[in-house]
N, C-alpha and C positions, 0 to 999 in steps of 0.2 A: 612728960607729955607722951603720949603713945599715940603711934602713927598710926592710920587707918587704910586703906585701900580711898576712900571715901577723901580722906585728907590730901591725899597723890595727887587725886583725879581733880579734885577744887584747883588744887594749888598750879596744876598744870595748865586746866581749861583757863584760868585765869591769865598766866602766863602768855600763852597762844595769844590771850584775847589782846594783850596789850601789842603782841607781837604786829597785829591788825589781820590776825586767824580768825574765821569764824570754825563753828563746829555745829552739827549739826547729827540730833537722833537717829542712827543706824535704819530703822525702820522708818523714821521719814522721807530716807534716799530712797529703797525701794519698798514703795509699802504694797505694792504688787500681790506680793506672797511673803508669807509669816517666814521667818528665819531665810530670808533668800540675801541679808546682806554676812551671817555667817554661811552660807553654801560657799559663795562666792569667793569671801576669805581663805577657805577650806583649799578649794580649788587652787587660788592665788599662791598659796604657800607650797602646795603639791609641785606645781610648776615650775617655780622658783628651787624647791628640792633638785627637782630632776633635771632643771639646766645647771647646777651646780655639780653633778654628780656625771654628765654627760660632758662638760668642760673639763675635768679632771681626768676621764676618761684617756678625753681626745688628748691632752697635754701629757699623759702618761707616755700614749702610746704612739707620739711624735708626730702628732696629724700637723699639717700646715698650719701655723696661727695665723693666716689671712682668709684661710676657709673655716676657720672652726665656730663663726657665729654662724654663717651659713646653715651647718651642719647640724648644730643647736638648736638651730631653727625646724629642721628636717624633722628630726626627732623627735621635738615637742611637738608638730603636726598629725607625726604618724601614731605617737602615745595620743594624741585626742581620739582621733580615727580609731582606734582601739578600744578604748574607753566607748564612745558611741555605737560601735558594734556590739561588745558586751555588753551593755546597760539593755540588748535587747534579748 
């Protein structure tokens, strides 16, 4: 039998459903704007990069680990603010 992408995706959704998941079309969530629930993803996982990469940072270079969610938080704030200014 040869596996498909298509066969995963059944076998999964199906899975979930028994689980008592519902699932629901990407574009159904935001049907707003065309591709707005891959932007969002996009972003989602940039974010997640850079507070990964911002923790390792902090934990290299002995920062307090009672302040370093804090600090994570700072970061990823002022990386938006940055992003929002360039985008202009």
């Amino acid at each position: 039998m040869h596996v498909t992408e298509s066969i995963v995706e059944e076998a999964t959704l199906s899975w979930l459903s028994s689980l008592s998941h519902a699932s629901v079309f990407g574009p159904d969530i935001t049907s707003e704007e065309p591709a707005a629930e891959r932007e969002s993803f996009v972003k989602e996982s940039a974010k997640a990069k850079l507070r990964v990469i911002v923790r390792r940072l902090l934990r290299k270079y002995g920062y307090a680990p009672d302040k370093q969610e804090k600090a994570t938080q700072t970061v990823l704030e002022q990386a938006e603010l940055l992003c929002k200014e360039w985008a202009y």
